[in-house]
Backbone of each chain as ProteinMPNN parsed JSONL, in Angstrom:
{"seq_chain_A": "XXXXXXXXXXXXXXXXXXXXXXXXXXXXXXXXXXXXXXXXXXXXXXXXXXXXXXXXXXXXXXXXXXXXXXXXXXXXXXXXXXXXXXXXXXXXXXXXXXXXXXXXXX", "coords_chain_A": {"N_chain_A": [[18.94, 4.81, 3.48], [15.636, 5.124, 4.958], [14.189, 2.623, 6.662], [11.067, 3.82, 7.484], [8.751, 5.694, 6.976], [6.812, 8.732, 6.643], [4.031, 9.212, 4.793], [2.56, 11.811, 4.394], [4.432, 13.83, 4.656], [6.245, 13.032, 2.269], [3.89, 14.173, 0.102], [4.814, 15.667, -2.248], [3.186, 17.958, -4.561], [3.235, 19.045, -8.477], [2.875, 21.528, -10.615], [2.726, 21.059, -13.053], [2.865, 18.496, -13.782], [1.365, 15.169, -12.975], [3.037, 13.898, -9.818], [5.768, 11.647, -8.731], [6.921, 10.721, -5.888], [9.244, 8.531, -4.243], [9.382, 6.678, -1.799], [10.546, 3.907, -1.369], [12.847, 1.273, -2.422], [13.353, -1.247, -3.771], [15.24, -4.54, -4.895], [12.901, -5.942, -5.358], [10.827, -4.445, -5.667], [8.972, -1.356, -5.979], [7.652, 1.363, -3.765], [5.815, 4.015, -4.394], [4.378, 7.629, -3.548], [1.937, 9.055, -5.567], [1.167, 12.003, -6.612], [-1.489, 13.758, -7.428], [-2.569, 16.45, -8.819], [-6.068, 18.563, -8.991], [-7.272, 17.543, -12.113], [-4.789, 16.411, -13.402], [-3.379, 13.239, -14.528], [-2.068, 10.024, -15.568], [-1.327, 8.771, -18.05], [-2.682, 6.19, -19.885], [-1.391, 2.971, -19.763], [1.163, -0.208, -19.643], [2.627, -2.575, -18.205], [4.724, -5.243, -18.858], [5.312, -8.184, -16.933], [5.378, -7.564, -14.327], [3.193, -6.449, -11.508], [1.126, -4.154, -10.554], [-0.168, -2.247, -7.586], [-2.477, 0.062, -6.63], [-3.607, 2.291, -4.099], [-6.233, 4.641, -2.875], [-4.848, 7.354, -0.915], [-5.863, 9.384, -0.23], [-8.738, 12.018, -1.481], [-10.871, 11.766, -4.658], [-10.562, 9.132, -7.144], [-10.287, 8.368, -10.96], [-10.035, 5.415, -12.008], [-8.603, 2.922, -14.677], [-8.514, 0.042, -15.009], [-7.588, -2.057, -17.546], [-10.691, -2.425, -19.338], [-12.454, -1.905, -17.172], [-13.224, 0.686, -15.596], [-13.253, 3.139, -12.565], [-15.054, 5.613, -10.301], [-12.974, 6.13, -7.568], [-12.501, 6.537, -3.788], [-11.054, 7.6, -1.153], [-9.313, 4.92, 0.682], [-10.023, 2.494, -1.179], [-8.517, 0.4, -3.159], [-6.757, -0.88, -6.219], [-5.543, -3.266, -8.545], [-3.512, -3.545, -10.975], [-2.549, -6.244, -13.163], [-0.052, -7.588, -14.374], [0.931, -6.493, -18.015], [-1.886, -5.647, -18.648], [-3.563, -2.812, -19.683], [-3.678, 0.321, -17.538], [-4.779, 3.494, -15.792], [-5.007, 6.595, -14.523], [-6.613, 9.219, -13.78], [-7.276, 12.187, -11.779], [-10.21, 13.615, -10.828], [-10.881, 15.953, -9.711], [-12.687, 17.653, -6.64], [-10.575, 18.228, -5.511], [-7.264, 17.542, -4.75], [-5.752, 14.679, -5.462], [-4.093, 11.948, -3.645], [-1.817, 9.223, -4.221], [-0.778, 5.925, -2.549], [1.757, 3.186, -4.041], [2.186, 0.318, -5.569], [4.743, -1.293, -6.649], [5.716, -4.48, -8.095], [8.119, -7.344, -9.811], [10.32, -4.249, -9.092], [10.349, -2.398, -12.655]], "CA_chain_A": [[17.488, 4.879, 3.393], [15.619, 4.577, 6.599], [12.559, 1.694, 6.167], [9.983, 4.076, 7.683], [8.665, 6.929, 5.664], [5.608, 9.105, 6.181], [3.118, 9.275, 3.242], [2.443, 13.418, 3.992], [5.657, 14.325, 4.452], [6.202, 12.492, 1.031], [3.465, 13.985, -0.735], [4.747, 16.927, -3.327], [2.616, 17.647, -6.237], [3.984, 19.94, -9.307], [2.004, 22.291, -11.384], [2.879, 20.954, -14.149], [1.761, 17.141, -13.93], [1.371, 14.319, -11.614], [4.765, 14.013, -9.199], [5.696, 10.379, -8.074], [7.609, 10.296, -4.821], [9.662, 7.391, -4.248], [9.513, 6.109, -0.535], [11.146, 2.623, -0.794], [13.262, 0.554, -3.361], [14.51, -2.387, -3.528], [15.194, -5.056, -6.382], [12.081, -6.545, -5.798], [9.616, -3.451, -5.532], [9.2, 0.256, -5.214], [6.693, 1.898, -3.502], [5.897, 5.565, -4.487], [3.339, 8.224, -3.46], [1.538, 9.416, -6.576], [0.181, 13.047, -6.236], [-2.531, 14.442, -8.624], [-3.401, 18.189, -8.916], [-7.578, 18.159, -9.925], [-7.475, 17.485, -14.163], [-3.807, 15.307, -13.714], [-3.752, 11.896, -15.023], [-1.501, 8.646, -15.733], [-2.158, 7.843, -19.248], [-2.959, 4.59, -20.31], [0.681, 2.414, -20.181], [1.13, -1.517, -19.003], [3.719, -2.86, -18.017], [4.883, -6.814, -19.231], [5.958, -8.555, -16.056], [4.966, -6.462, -13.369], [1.998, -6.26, -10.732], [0.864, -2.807, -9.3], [-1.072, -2.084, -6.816], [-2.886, 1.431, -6.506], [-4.564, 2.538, -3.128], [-6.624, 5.677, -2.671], [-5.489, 7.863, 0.509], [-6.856, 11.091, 0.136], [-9.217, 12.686, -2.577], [-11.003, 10.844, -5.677], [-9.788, 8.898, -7.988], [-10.74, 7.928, -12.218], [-9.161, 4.497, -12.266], [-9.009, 2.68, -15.308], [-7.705, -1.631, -15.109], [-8.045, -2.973, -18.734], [-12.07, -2.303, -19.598], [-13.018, -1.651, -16.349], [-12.835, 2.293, -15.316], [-14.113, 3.246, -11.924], [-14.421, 6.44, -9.374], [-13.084, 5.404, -6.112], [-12.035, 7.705, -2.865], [-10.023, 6.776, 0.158], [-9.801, 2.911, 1.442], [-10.095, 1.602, -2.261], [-7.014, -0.308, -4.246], [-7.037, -1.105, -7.491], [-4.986, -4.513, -8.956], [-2.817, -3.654, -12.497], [-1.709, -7.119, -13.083], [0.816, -7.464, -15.79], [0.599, -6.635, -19.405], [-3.299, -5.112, -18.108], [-3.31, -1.009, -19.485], [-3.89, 0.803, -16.332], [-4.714, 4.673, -16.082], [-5.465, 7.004, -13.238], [-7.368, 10.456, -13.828], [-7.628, 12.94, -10.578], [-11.417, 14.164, -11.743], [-11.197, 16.997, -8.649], [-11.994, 19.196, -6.386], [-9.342, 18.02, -4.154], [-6.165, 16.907, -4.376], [-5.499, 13.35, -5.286], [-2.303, 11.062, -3.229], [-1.955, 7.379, -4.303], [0.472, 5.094, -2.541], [1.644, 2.813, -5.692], [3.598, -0.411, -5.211], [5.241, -2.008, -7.899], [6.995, -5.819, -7.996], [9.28, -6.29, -9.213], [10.665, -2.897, -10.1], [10.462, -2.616, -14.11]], "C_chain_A": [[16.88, 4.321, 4.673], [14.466, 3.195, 6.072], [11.244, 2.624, 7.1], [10.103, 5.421, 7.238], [6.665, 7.263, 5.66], [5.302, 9.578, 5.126], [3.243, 11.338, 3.168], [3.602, 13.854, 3.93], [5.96, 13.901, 2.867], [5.401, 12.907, -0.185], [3.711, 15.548, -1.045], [4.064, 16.575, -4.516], [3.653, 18.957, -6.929], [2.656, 20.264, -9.961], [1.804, 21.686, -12.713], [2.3, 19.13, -14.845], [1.815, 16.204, -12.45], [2.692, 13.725, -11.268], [4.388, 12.515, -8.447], [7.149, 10.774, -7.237], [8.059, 9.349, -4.363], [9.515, 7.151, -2.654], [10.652, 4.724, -0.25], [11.272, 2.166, -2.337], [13.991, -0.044, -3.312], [14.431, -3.267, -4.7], [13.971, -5.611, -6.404], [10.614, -5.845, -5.924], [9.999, -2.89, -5.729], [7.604, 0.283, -4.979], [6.651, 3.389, -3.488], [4.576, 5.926, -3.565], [3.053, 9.172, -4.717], [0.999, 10.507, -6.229], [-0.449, 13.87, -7.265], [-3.122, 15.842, -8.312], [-4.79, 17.32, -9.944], [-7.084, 18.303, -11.269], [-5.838, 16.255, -13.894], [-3.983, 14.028, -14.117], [-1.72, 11.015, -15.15], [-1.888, 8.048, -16.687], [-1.802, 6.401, -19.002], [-1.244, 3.773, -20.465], [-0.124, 0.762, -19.582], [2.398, -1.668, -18.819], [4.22, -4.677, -17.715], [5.798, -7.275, -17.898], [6.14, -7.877, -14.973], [3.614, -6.414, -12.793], [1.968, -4.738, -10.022], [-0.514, -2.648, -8.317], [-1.199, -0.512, -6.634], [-3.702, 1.396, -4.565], [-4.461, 4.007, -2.834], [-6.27, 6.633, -1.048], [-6.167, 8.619, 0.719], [-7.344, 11.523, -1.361], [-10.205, 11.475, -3.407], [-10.114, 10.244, -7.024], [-10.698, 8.215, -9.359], [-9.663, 6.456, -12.126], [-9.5, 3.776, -13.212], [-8.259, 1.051, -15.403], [-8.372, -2.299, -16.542], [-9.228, -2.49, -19.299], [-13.045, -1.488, -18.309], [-12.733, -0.31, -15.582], [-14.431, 2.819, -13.901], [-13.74, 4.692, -11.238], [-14.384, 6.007, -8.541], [-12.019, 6.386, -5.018], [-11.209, 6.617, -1.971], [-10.476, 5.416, 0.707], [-10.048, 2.462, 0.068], [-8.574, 1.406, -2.966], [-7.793, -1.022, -4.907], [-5.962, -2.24, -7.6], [-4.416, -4.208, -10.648], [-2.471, -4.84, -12.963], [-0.837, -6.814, -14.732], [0.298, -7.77, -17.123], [-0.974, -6.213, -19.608], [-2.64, -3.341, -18.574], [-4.106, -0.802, -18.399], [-3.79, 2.498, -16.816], [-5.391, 5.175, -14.924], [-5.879, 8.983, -13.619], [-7.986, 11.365, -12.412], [-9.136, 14.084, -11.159], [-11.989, 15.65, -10.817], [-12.6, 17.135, -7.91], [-10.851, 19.18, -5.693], [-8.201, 17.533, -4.985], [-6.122, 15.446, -4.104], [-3.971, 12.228, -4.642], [-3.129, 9.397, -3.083], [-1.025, 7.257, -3.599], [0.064, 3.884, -3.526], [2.848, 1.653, -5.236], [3.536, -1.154, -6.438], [5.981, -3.555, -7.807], [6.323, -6.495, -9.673], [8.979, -4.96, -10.009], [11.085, -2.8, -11.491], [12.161, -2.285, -14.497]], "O_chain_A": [[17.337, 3.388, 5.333], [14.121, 3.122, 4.893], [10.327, 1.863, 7.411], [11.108, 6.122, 7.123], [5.719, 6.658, 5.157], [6.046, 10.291, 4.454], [3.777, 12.007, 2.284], [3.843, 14.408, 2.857], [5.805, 14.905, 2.172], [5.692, 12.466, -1.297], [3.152, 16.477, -0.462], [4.124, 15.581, -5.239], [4.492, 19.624, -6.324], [1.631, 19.582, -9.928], [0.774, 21.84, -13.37], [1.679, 18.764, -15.844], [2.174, 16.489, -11.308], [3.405, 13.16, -12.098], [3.356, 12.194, -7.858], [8.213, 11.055, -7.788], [7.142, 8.843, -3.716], [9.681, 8.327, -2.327], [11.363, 4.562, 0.741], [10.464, 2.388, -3.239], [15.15, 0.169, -2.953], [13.641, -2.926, -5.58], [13.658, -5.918, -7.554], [9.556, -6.417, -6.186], [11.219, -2.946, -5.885], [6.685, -0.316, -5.538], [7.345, 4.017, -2.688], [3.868, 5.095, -2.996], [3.882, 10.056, -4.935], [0.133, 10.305, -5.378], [0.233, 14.666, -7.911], [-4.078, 16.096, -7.579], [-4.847, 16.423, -10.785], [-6.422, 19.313, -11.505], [-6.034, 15.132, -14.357], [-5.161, 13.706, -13.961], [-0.612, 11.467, -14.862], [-2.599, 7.044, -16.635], [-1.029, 5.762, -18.287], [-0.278, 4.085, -21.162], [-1.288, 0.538, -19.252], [3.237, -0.892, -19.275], [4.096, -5.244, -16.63], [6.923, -6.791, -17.783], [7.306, -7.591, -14.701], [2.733, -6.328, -13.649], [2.706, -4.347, -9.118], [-1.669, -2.995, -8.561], [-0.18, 0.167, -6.501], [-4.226, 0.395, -4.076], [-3.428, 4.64, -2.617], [-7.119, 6.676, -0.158], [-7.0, 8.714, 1.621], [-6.579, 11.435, -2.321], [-10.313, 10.365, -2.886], [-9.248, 10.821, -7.681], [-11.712, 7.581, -9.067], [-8.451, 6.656, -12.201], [-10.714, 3.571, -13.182], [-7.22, 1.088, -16.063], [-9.438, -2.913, -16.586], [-8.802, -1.771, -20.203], [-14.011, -0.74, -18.458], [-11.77, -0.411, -14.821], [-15.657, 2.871, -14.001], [-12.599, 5.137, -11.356], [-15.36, 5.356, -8.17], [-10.95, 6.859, -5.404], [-10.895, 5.43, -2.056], [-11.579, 4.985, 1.043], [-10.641, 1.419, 0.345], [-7.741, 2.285, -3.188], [-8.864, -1.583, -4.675], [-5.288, -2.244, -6.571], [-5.067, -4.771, -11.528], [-1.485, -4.482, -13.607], [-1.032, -6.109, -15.722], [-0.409, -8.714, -17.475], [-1.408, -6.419, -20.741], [-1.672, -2.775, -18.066], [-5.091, -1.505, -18.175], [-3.104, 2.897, -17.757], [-6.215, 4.493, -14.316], [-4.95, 9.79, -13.59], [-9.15, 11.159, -12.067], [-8.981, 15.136, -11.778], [-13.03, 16.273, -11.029], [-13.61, 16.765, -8.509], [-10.243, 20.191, -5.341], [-8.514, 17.075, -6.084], [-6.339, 14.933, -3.007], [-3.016, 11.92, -5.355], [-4.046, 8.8, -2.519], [-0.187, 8.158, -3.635], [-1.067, 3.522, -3.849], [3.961, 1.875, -4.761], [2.553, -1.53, -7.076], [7.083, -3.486, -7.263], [5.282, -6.424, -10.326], [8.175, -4.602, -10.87], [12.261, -3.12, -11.669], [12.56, -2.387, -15.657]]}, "seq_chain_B": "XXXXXXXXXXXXXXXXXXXXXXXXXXXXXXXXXXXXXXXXXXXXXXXXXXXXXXXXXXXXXXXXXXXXXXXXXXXXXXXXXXXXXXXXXXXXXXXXXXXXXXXXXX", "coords_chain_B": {"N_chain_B": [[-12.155, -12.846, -9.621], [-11.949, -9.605, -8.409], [-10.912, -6.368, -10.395], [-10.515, -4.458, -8.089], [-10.957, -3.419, -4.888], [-12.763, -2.781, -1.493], [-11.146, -1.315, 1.054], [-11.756, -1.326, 3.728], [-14.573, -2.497, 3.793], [-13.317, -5.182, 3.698], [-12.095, -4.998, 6.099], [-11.542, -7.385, 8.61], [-11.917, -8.257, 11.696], [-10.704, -10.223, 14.491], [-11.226, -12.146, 17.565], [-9.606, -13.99, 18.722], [-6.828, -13.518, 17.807], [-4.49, -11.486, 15.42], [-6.143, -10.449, 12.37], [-5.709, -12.05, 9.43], [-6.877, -10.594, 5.963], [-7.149, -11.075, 2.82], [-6.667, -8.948, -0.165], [-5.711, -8.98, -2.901], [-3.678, -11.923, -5.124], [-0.806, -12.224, -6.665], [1.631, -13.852, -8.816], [3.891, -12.419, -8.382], [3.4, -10.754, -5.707], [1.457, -10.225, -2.788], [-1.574, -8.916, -1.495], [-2.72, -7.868, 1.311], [-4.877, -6.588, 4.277], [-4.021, -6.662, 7.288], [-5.551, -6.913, 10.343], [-5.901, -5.928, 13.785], [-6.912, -6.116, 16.961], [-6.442, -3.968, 20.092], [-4.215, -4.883, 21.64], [-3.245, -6.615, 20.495], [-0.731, -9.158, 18.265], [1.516, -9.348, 16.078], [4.236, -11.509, 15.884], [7.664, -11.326, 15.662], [9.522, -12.27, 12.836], [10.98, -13.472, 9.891], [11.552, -13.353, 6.5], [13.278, -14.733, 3.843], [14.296, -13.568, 0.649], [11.979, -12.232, 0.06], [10.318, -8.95, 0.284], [8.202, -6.901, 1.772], [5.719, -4.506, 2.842], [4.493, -2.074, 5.092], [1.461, -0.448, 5.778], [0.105, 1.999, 7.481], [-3.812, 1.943, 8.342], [-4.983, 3.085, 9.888], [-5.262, 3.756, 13.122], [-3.235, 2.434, 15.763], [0.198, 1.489, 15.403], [3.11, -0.264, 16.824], [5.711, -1.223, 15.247], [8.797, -2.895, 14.513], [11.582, -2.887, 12.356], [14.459, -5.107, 12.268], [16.488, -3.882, 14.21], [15.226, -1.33, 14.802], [12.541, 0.178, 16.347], [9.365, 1.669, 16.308], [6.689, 3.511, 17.375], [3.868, 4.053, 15.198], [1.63, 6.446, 13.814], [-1.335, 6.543, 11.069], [-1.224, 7.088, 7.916], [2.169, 6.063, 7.698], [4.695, 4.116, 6.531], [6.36, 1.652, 6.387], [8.999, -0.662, 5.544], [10.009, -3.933, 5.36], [12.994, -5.421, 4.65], [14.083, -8.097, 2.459], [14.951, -10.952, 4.621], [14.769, -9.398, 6.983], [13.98, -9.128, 10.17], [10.819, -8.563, 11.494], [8.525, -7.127, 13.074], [4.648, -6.528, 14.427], [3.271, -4.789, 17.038], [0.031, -3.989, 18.307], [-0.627, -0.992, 20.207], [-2.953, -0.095, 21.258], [-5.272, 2.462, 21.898], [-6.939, 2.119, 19.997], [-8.477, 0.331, 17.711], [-6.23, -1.219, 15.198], [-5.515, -1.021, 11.781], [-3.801, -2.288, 9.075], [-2.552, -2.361, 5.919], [-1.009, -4.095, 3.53], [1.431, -5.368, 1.667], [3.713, -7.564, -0.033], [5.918, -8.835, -2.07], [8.138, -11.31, -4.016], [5.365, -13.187, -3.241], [5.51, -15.253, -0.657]], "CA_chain_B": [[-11.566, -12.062, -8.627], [-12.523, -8.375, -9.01], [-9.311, -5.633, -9.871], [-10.667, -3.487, -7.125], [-11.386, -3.886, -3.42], [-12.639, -1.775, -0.467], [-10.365, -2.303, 2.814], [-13.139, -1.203, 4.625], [-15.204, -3.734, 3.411], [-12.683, -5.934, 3.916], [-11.537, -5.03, 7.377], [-12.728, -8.254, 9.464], [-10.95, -8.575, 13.291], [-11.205, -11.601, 15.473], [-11.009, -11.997, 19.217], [-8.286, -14.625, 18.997], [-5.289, -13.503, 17.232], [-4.893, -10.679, 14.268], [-6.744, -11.096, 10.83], [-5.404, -11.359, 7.797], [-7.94, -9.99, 4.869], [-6.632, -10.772, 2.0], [-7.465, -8.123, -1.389], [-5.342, -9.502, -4.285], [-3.369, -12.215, -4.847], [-0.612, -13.001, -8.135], [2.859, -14.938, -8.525], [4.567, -11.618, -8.02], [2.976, -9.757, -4.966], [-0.024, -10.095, -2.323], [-1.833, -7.476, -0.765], [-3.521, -8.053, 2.35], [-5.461, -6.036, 4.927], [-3.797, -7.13, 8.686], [-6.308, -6.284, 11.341], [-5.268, -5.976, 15.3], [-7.554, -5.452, 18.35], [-5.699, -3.932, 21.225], [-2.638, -5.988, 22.313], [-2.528, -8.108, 19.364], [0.935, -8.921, 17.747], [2.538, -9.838, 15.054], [5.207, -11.649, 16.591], [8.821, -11.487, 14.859], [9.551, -13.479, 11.393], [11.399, -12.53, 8.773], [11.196, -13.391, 4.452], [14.255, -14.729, 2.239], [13.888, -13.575, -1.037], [10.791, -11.155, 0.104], [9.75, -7.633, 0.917], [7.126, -6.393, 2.826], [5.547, -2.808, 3.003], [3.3, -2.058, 5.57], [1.116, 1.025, 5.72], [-0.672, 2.517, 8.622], [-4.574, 2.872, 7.71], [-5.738, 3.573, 10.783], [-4.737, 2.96, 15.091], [-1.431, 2.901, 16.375], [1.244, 0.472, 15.395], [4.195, -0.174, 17.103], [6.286, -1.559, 13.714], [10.059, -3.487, 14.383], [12.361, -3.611, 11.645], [15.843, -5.301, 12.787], [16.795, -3.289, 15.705], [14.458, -0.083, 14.715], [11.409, 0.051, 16.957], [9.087, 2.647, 16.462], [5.246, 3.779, 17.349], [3.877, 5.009, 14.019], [0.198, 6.207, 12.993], [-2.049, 6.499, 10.233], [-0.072, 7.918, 6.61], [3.495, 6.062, 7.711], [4.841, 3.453, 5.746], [7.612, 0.856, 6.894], [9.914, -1.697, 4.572], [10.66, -5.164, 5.696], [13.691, -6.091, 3.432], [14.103, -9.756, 2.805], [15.998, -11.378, 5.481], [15.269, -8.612, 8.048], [13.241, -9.446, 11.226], [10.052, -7.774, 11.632], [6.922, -7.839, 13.884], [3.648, -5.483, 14.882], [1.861, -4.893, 17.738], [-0.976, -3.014, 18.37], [-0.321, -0.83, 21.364], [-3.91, 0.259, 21.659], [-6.483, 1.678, 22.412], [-7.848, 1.79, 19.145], [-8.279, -1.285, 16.544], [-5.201, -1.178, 14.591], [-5.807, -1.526, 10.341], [-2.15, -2.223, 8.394], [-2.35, -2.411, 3.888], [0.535, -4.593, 3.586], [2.27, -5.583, 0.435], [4.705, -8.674, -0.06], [6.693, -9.108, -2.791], [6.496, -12.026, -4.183], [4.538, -14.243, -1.96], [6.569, -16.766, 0.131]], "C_chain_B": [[-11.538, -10.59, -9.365], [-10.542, -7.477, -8.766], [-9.393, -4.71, -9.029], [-11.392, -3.951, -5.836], [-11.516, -2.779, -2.348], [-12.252, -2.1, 0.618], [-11.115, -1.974, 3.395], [-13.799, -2.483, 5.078], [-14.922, -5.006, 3.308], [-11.769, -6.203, 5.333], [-12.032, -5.973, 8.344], [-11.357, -8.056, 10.399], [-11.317, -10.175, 13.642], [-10.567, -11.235, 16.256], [-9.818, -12.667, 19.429], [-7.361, -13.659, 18.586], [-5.848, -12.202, 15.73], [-5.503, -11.458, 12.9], [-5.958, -10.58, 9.921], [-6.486, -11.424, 6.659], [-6.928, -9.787, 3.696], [-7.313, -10.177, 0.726], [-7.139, -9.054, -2.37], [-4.204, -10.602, -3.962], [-1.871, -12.376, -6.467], [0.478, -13.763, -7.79], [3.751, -13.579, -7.945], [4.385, -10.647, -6.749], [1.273, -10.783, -4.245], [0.003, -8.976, -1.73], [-2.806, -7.58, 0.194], [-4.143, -6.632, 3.02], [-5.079, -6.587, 6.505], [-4.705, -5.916, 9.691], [-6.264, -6.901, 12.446], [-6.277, -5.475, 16.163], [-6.492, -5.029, 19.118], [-5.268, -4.814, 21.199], [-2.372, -7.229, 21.691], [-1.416, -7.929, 18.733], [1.044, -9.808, 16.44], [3.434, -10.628, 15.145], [6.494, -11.74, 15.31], [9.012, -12.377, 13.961], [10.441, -12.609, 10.658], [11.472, -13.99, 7.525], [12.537, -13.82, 3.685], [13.534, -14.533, 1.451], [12.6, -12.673, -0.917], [10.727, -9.882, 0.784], [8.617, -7.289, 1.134], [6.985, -5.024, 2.75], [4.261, -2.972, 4.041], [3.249, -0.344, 5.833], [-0.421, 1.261, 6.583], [-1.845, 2.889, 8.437], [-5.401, 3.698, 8.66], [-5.567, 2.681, 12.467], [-3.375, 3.413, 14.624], [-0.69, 1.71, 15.768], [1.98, 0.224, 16.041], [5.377, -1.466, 16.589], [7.938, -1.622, 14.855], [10.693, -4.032, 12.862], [13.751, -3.578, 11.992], [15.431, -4.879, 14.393], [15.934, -1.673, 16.02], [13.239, -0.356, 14.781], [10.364, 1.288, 17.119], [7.103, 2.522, 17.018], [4.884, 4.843, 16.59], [2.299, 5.118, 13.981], [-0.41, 6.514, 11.481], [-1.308, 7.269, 9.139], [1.465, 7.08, 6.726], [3.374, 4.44, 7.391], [6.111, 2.321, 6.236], [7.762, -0.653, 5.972], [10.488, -2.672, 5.445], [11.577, -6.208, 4.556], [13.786, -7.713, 3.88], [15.192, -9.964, 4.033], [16.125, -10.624, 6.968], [13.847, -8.805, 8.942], [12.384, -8.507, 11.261], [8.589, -8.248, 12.44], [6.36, -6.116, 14.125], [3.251, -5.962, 16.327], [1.102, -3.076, 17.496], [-1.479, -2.664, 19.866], [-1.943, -0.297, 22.254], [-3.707, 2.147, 21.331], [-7.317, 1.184, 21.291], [-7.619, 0.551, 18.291], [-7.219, -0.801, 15.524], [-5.465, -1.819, 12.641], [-3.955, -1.156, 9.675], [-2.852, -2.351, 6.71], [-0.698, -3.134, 4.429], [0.301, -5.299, 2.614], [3.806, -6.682, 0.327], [4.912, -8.947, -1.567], [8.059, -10.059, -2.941], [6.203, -12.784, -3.232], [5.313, -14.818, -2.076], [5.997, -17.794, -0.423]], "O_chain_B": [[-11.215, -10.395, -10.537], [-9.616, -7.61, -7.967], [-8.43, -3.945, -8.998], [-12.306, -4.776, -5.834], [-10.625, -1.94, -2.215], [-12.768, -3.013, 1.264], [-11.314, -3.0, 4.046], [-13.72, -3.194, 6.079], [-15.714, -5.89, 2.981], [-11.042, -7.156, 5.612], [-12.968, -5.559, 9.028], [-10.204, -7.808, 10.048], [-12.052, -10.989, 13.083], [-9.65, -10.415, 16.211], [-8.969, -12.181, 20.176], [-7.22, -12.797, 19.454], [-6.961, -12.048, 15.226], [-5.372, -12.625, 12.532], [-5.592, -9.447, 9.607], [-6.974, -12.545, 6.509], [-6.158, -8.843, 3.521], [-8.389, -10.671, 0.389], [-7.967, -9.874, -2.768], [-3.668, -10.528, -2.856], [-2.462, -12.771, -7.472], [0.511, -14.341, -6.703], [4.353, -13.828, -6.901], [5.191, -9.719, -6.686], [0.457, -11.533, -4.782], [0.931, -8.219, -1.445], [-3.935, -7.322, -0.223], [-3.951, -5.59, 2.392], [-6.097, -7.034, 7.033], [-4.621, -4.69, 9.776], [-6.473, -8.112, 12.516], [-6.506, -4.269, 16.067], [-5.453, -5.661, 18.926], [-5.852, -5.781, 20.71], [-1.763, -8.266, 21.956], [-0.973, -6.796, 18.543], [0.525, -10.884, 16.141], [3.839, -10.664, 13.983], [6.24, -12.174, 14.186], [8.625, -13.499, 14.289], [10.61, -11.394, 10.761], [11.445, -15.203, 7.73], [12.828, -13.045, 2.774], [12.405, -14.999, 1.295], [12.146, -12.362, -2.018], [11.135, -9.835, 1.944], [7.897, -7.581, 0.18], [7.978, -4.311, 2.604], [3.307, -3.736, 3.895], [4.09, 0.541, 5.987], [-1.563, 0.853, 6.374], [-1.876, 4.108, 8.265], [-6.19, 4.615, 8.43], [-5.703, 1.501, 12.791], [-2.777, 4.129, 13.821], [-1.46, 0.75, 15.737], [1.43, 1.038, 16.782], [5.791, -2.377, 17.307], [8.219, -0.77, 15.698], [10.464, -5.115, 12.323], [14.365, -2.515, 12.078], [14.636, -5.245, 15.259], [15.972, -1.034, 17.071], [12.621, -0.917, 13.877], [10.536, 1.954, 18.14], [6.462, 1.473, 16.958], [5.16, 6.028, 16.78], [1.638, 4.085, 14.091], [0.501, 6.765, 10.691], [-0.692, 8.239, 9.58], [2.17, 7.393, 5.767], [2.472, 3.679, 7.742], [7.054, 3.094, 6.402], [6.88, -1.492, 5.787], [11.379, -2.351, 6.232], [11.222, -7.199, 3.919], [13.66, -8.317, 4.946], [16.113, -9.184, 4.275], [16.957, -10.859, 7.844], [12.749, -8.638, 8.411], [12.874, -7.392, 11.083], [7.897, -9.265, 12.405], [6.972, -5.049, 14.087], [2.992, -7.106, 16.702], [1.321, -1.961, 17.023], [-2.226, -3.327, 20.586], [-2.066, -0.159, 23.471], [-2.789, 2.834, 20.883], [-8.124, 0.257, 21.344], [-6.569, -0.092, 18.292], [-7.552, 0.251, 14.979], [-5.564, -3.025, 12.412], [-3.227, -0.172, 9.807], [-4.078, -2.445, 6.772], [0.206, -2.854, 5.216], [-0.773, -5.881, 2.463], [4.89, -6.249, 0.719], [3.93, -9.299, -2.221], [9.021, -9.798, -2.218], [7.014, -12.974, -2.326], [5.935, -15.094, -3.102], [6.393, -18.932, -0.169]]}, "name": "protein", "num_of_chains": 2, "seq": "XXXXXXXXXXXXXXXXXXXXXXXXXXXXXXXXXXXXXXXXXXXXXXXXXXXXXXXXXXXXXXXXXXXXXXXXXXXXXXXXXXXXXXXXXXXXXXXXXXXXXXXXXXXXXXXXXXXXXXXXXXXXXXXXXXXXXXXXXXXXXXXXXXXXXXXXXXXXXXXXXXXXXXXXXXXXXXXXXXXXXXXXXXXXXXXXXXXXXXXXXXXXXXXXXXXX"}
């Protein structure tokens, strides 16, 4: 695995739902690229013992941390902390890509 | 402390030495904002027990991990495993913005 890894090259979506691209993993992370066709989503999940971090590169994004559900475009990250439901809704016209880091890896 | 942040809005520089802007903080992970004028550095360090992601939001980098020295821009992503030497500069001309991710905080 090399340690450097462009995001576009990295970002496939699928027709069928939202495609996570792995970039980097190690025992104490991963970092994916999340890619949302417009209507895709990330239902509602948490995850006990675990911090994620979301950040918007390209497109809009429905983000949802616990109660608090916002739209937010490129240059915004979001904070999952653990045992927090988290949810991510691509509300279109574009083409949504998260990078998504996880510690540790669940 | 809010679960969302704009690096924008969080991008501060200084004349001395790079800024760190930090977004979030928990026991498992921070997530900063490192911001470089021209010919500011990073200088070499490396993490027991931590990983590092840094991600290009905008300028040039020129990213060292170990013995792999590259000049990367905006979309590219680079892994600083624990234990492995790593430094930035910022080769110019433009102001250099990094997203960087540590797992967990030192």
């Amino acid at each position: 695995m090399s340690n450097f890894a462009d995001v576009h090259a990295n970002s496939r979506f699928a027709a069928d739902k939202m495609k996570k691209n792995n970039l980097f993993t190690t025992e104490r992370l991963f970092c994916d690229v999340y890619c949302f066709e417009p209507g895709q989503v990330q239902t509602p999940h948490s995850h006990d013992g675990s911090d994620k971090v979301y950040y918007v590169i390209a497109g809009t994004a429905r983000i949802s941390i616990g109660v608090d559900e916002r739209e937010v475009g490129a240059g915004v990250a979001a904070l999952a902390p653990s045992g927090v439901a988290h949810a991510v809704t691509n509300p279109g016209p574009e083409r949504l890509t998260l990078l998504v880091l996880m510690a540790p890896k669940p």
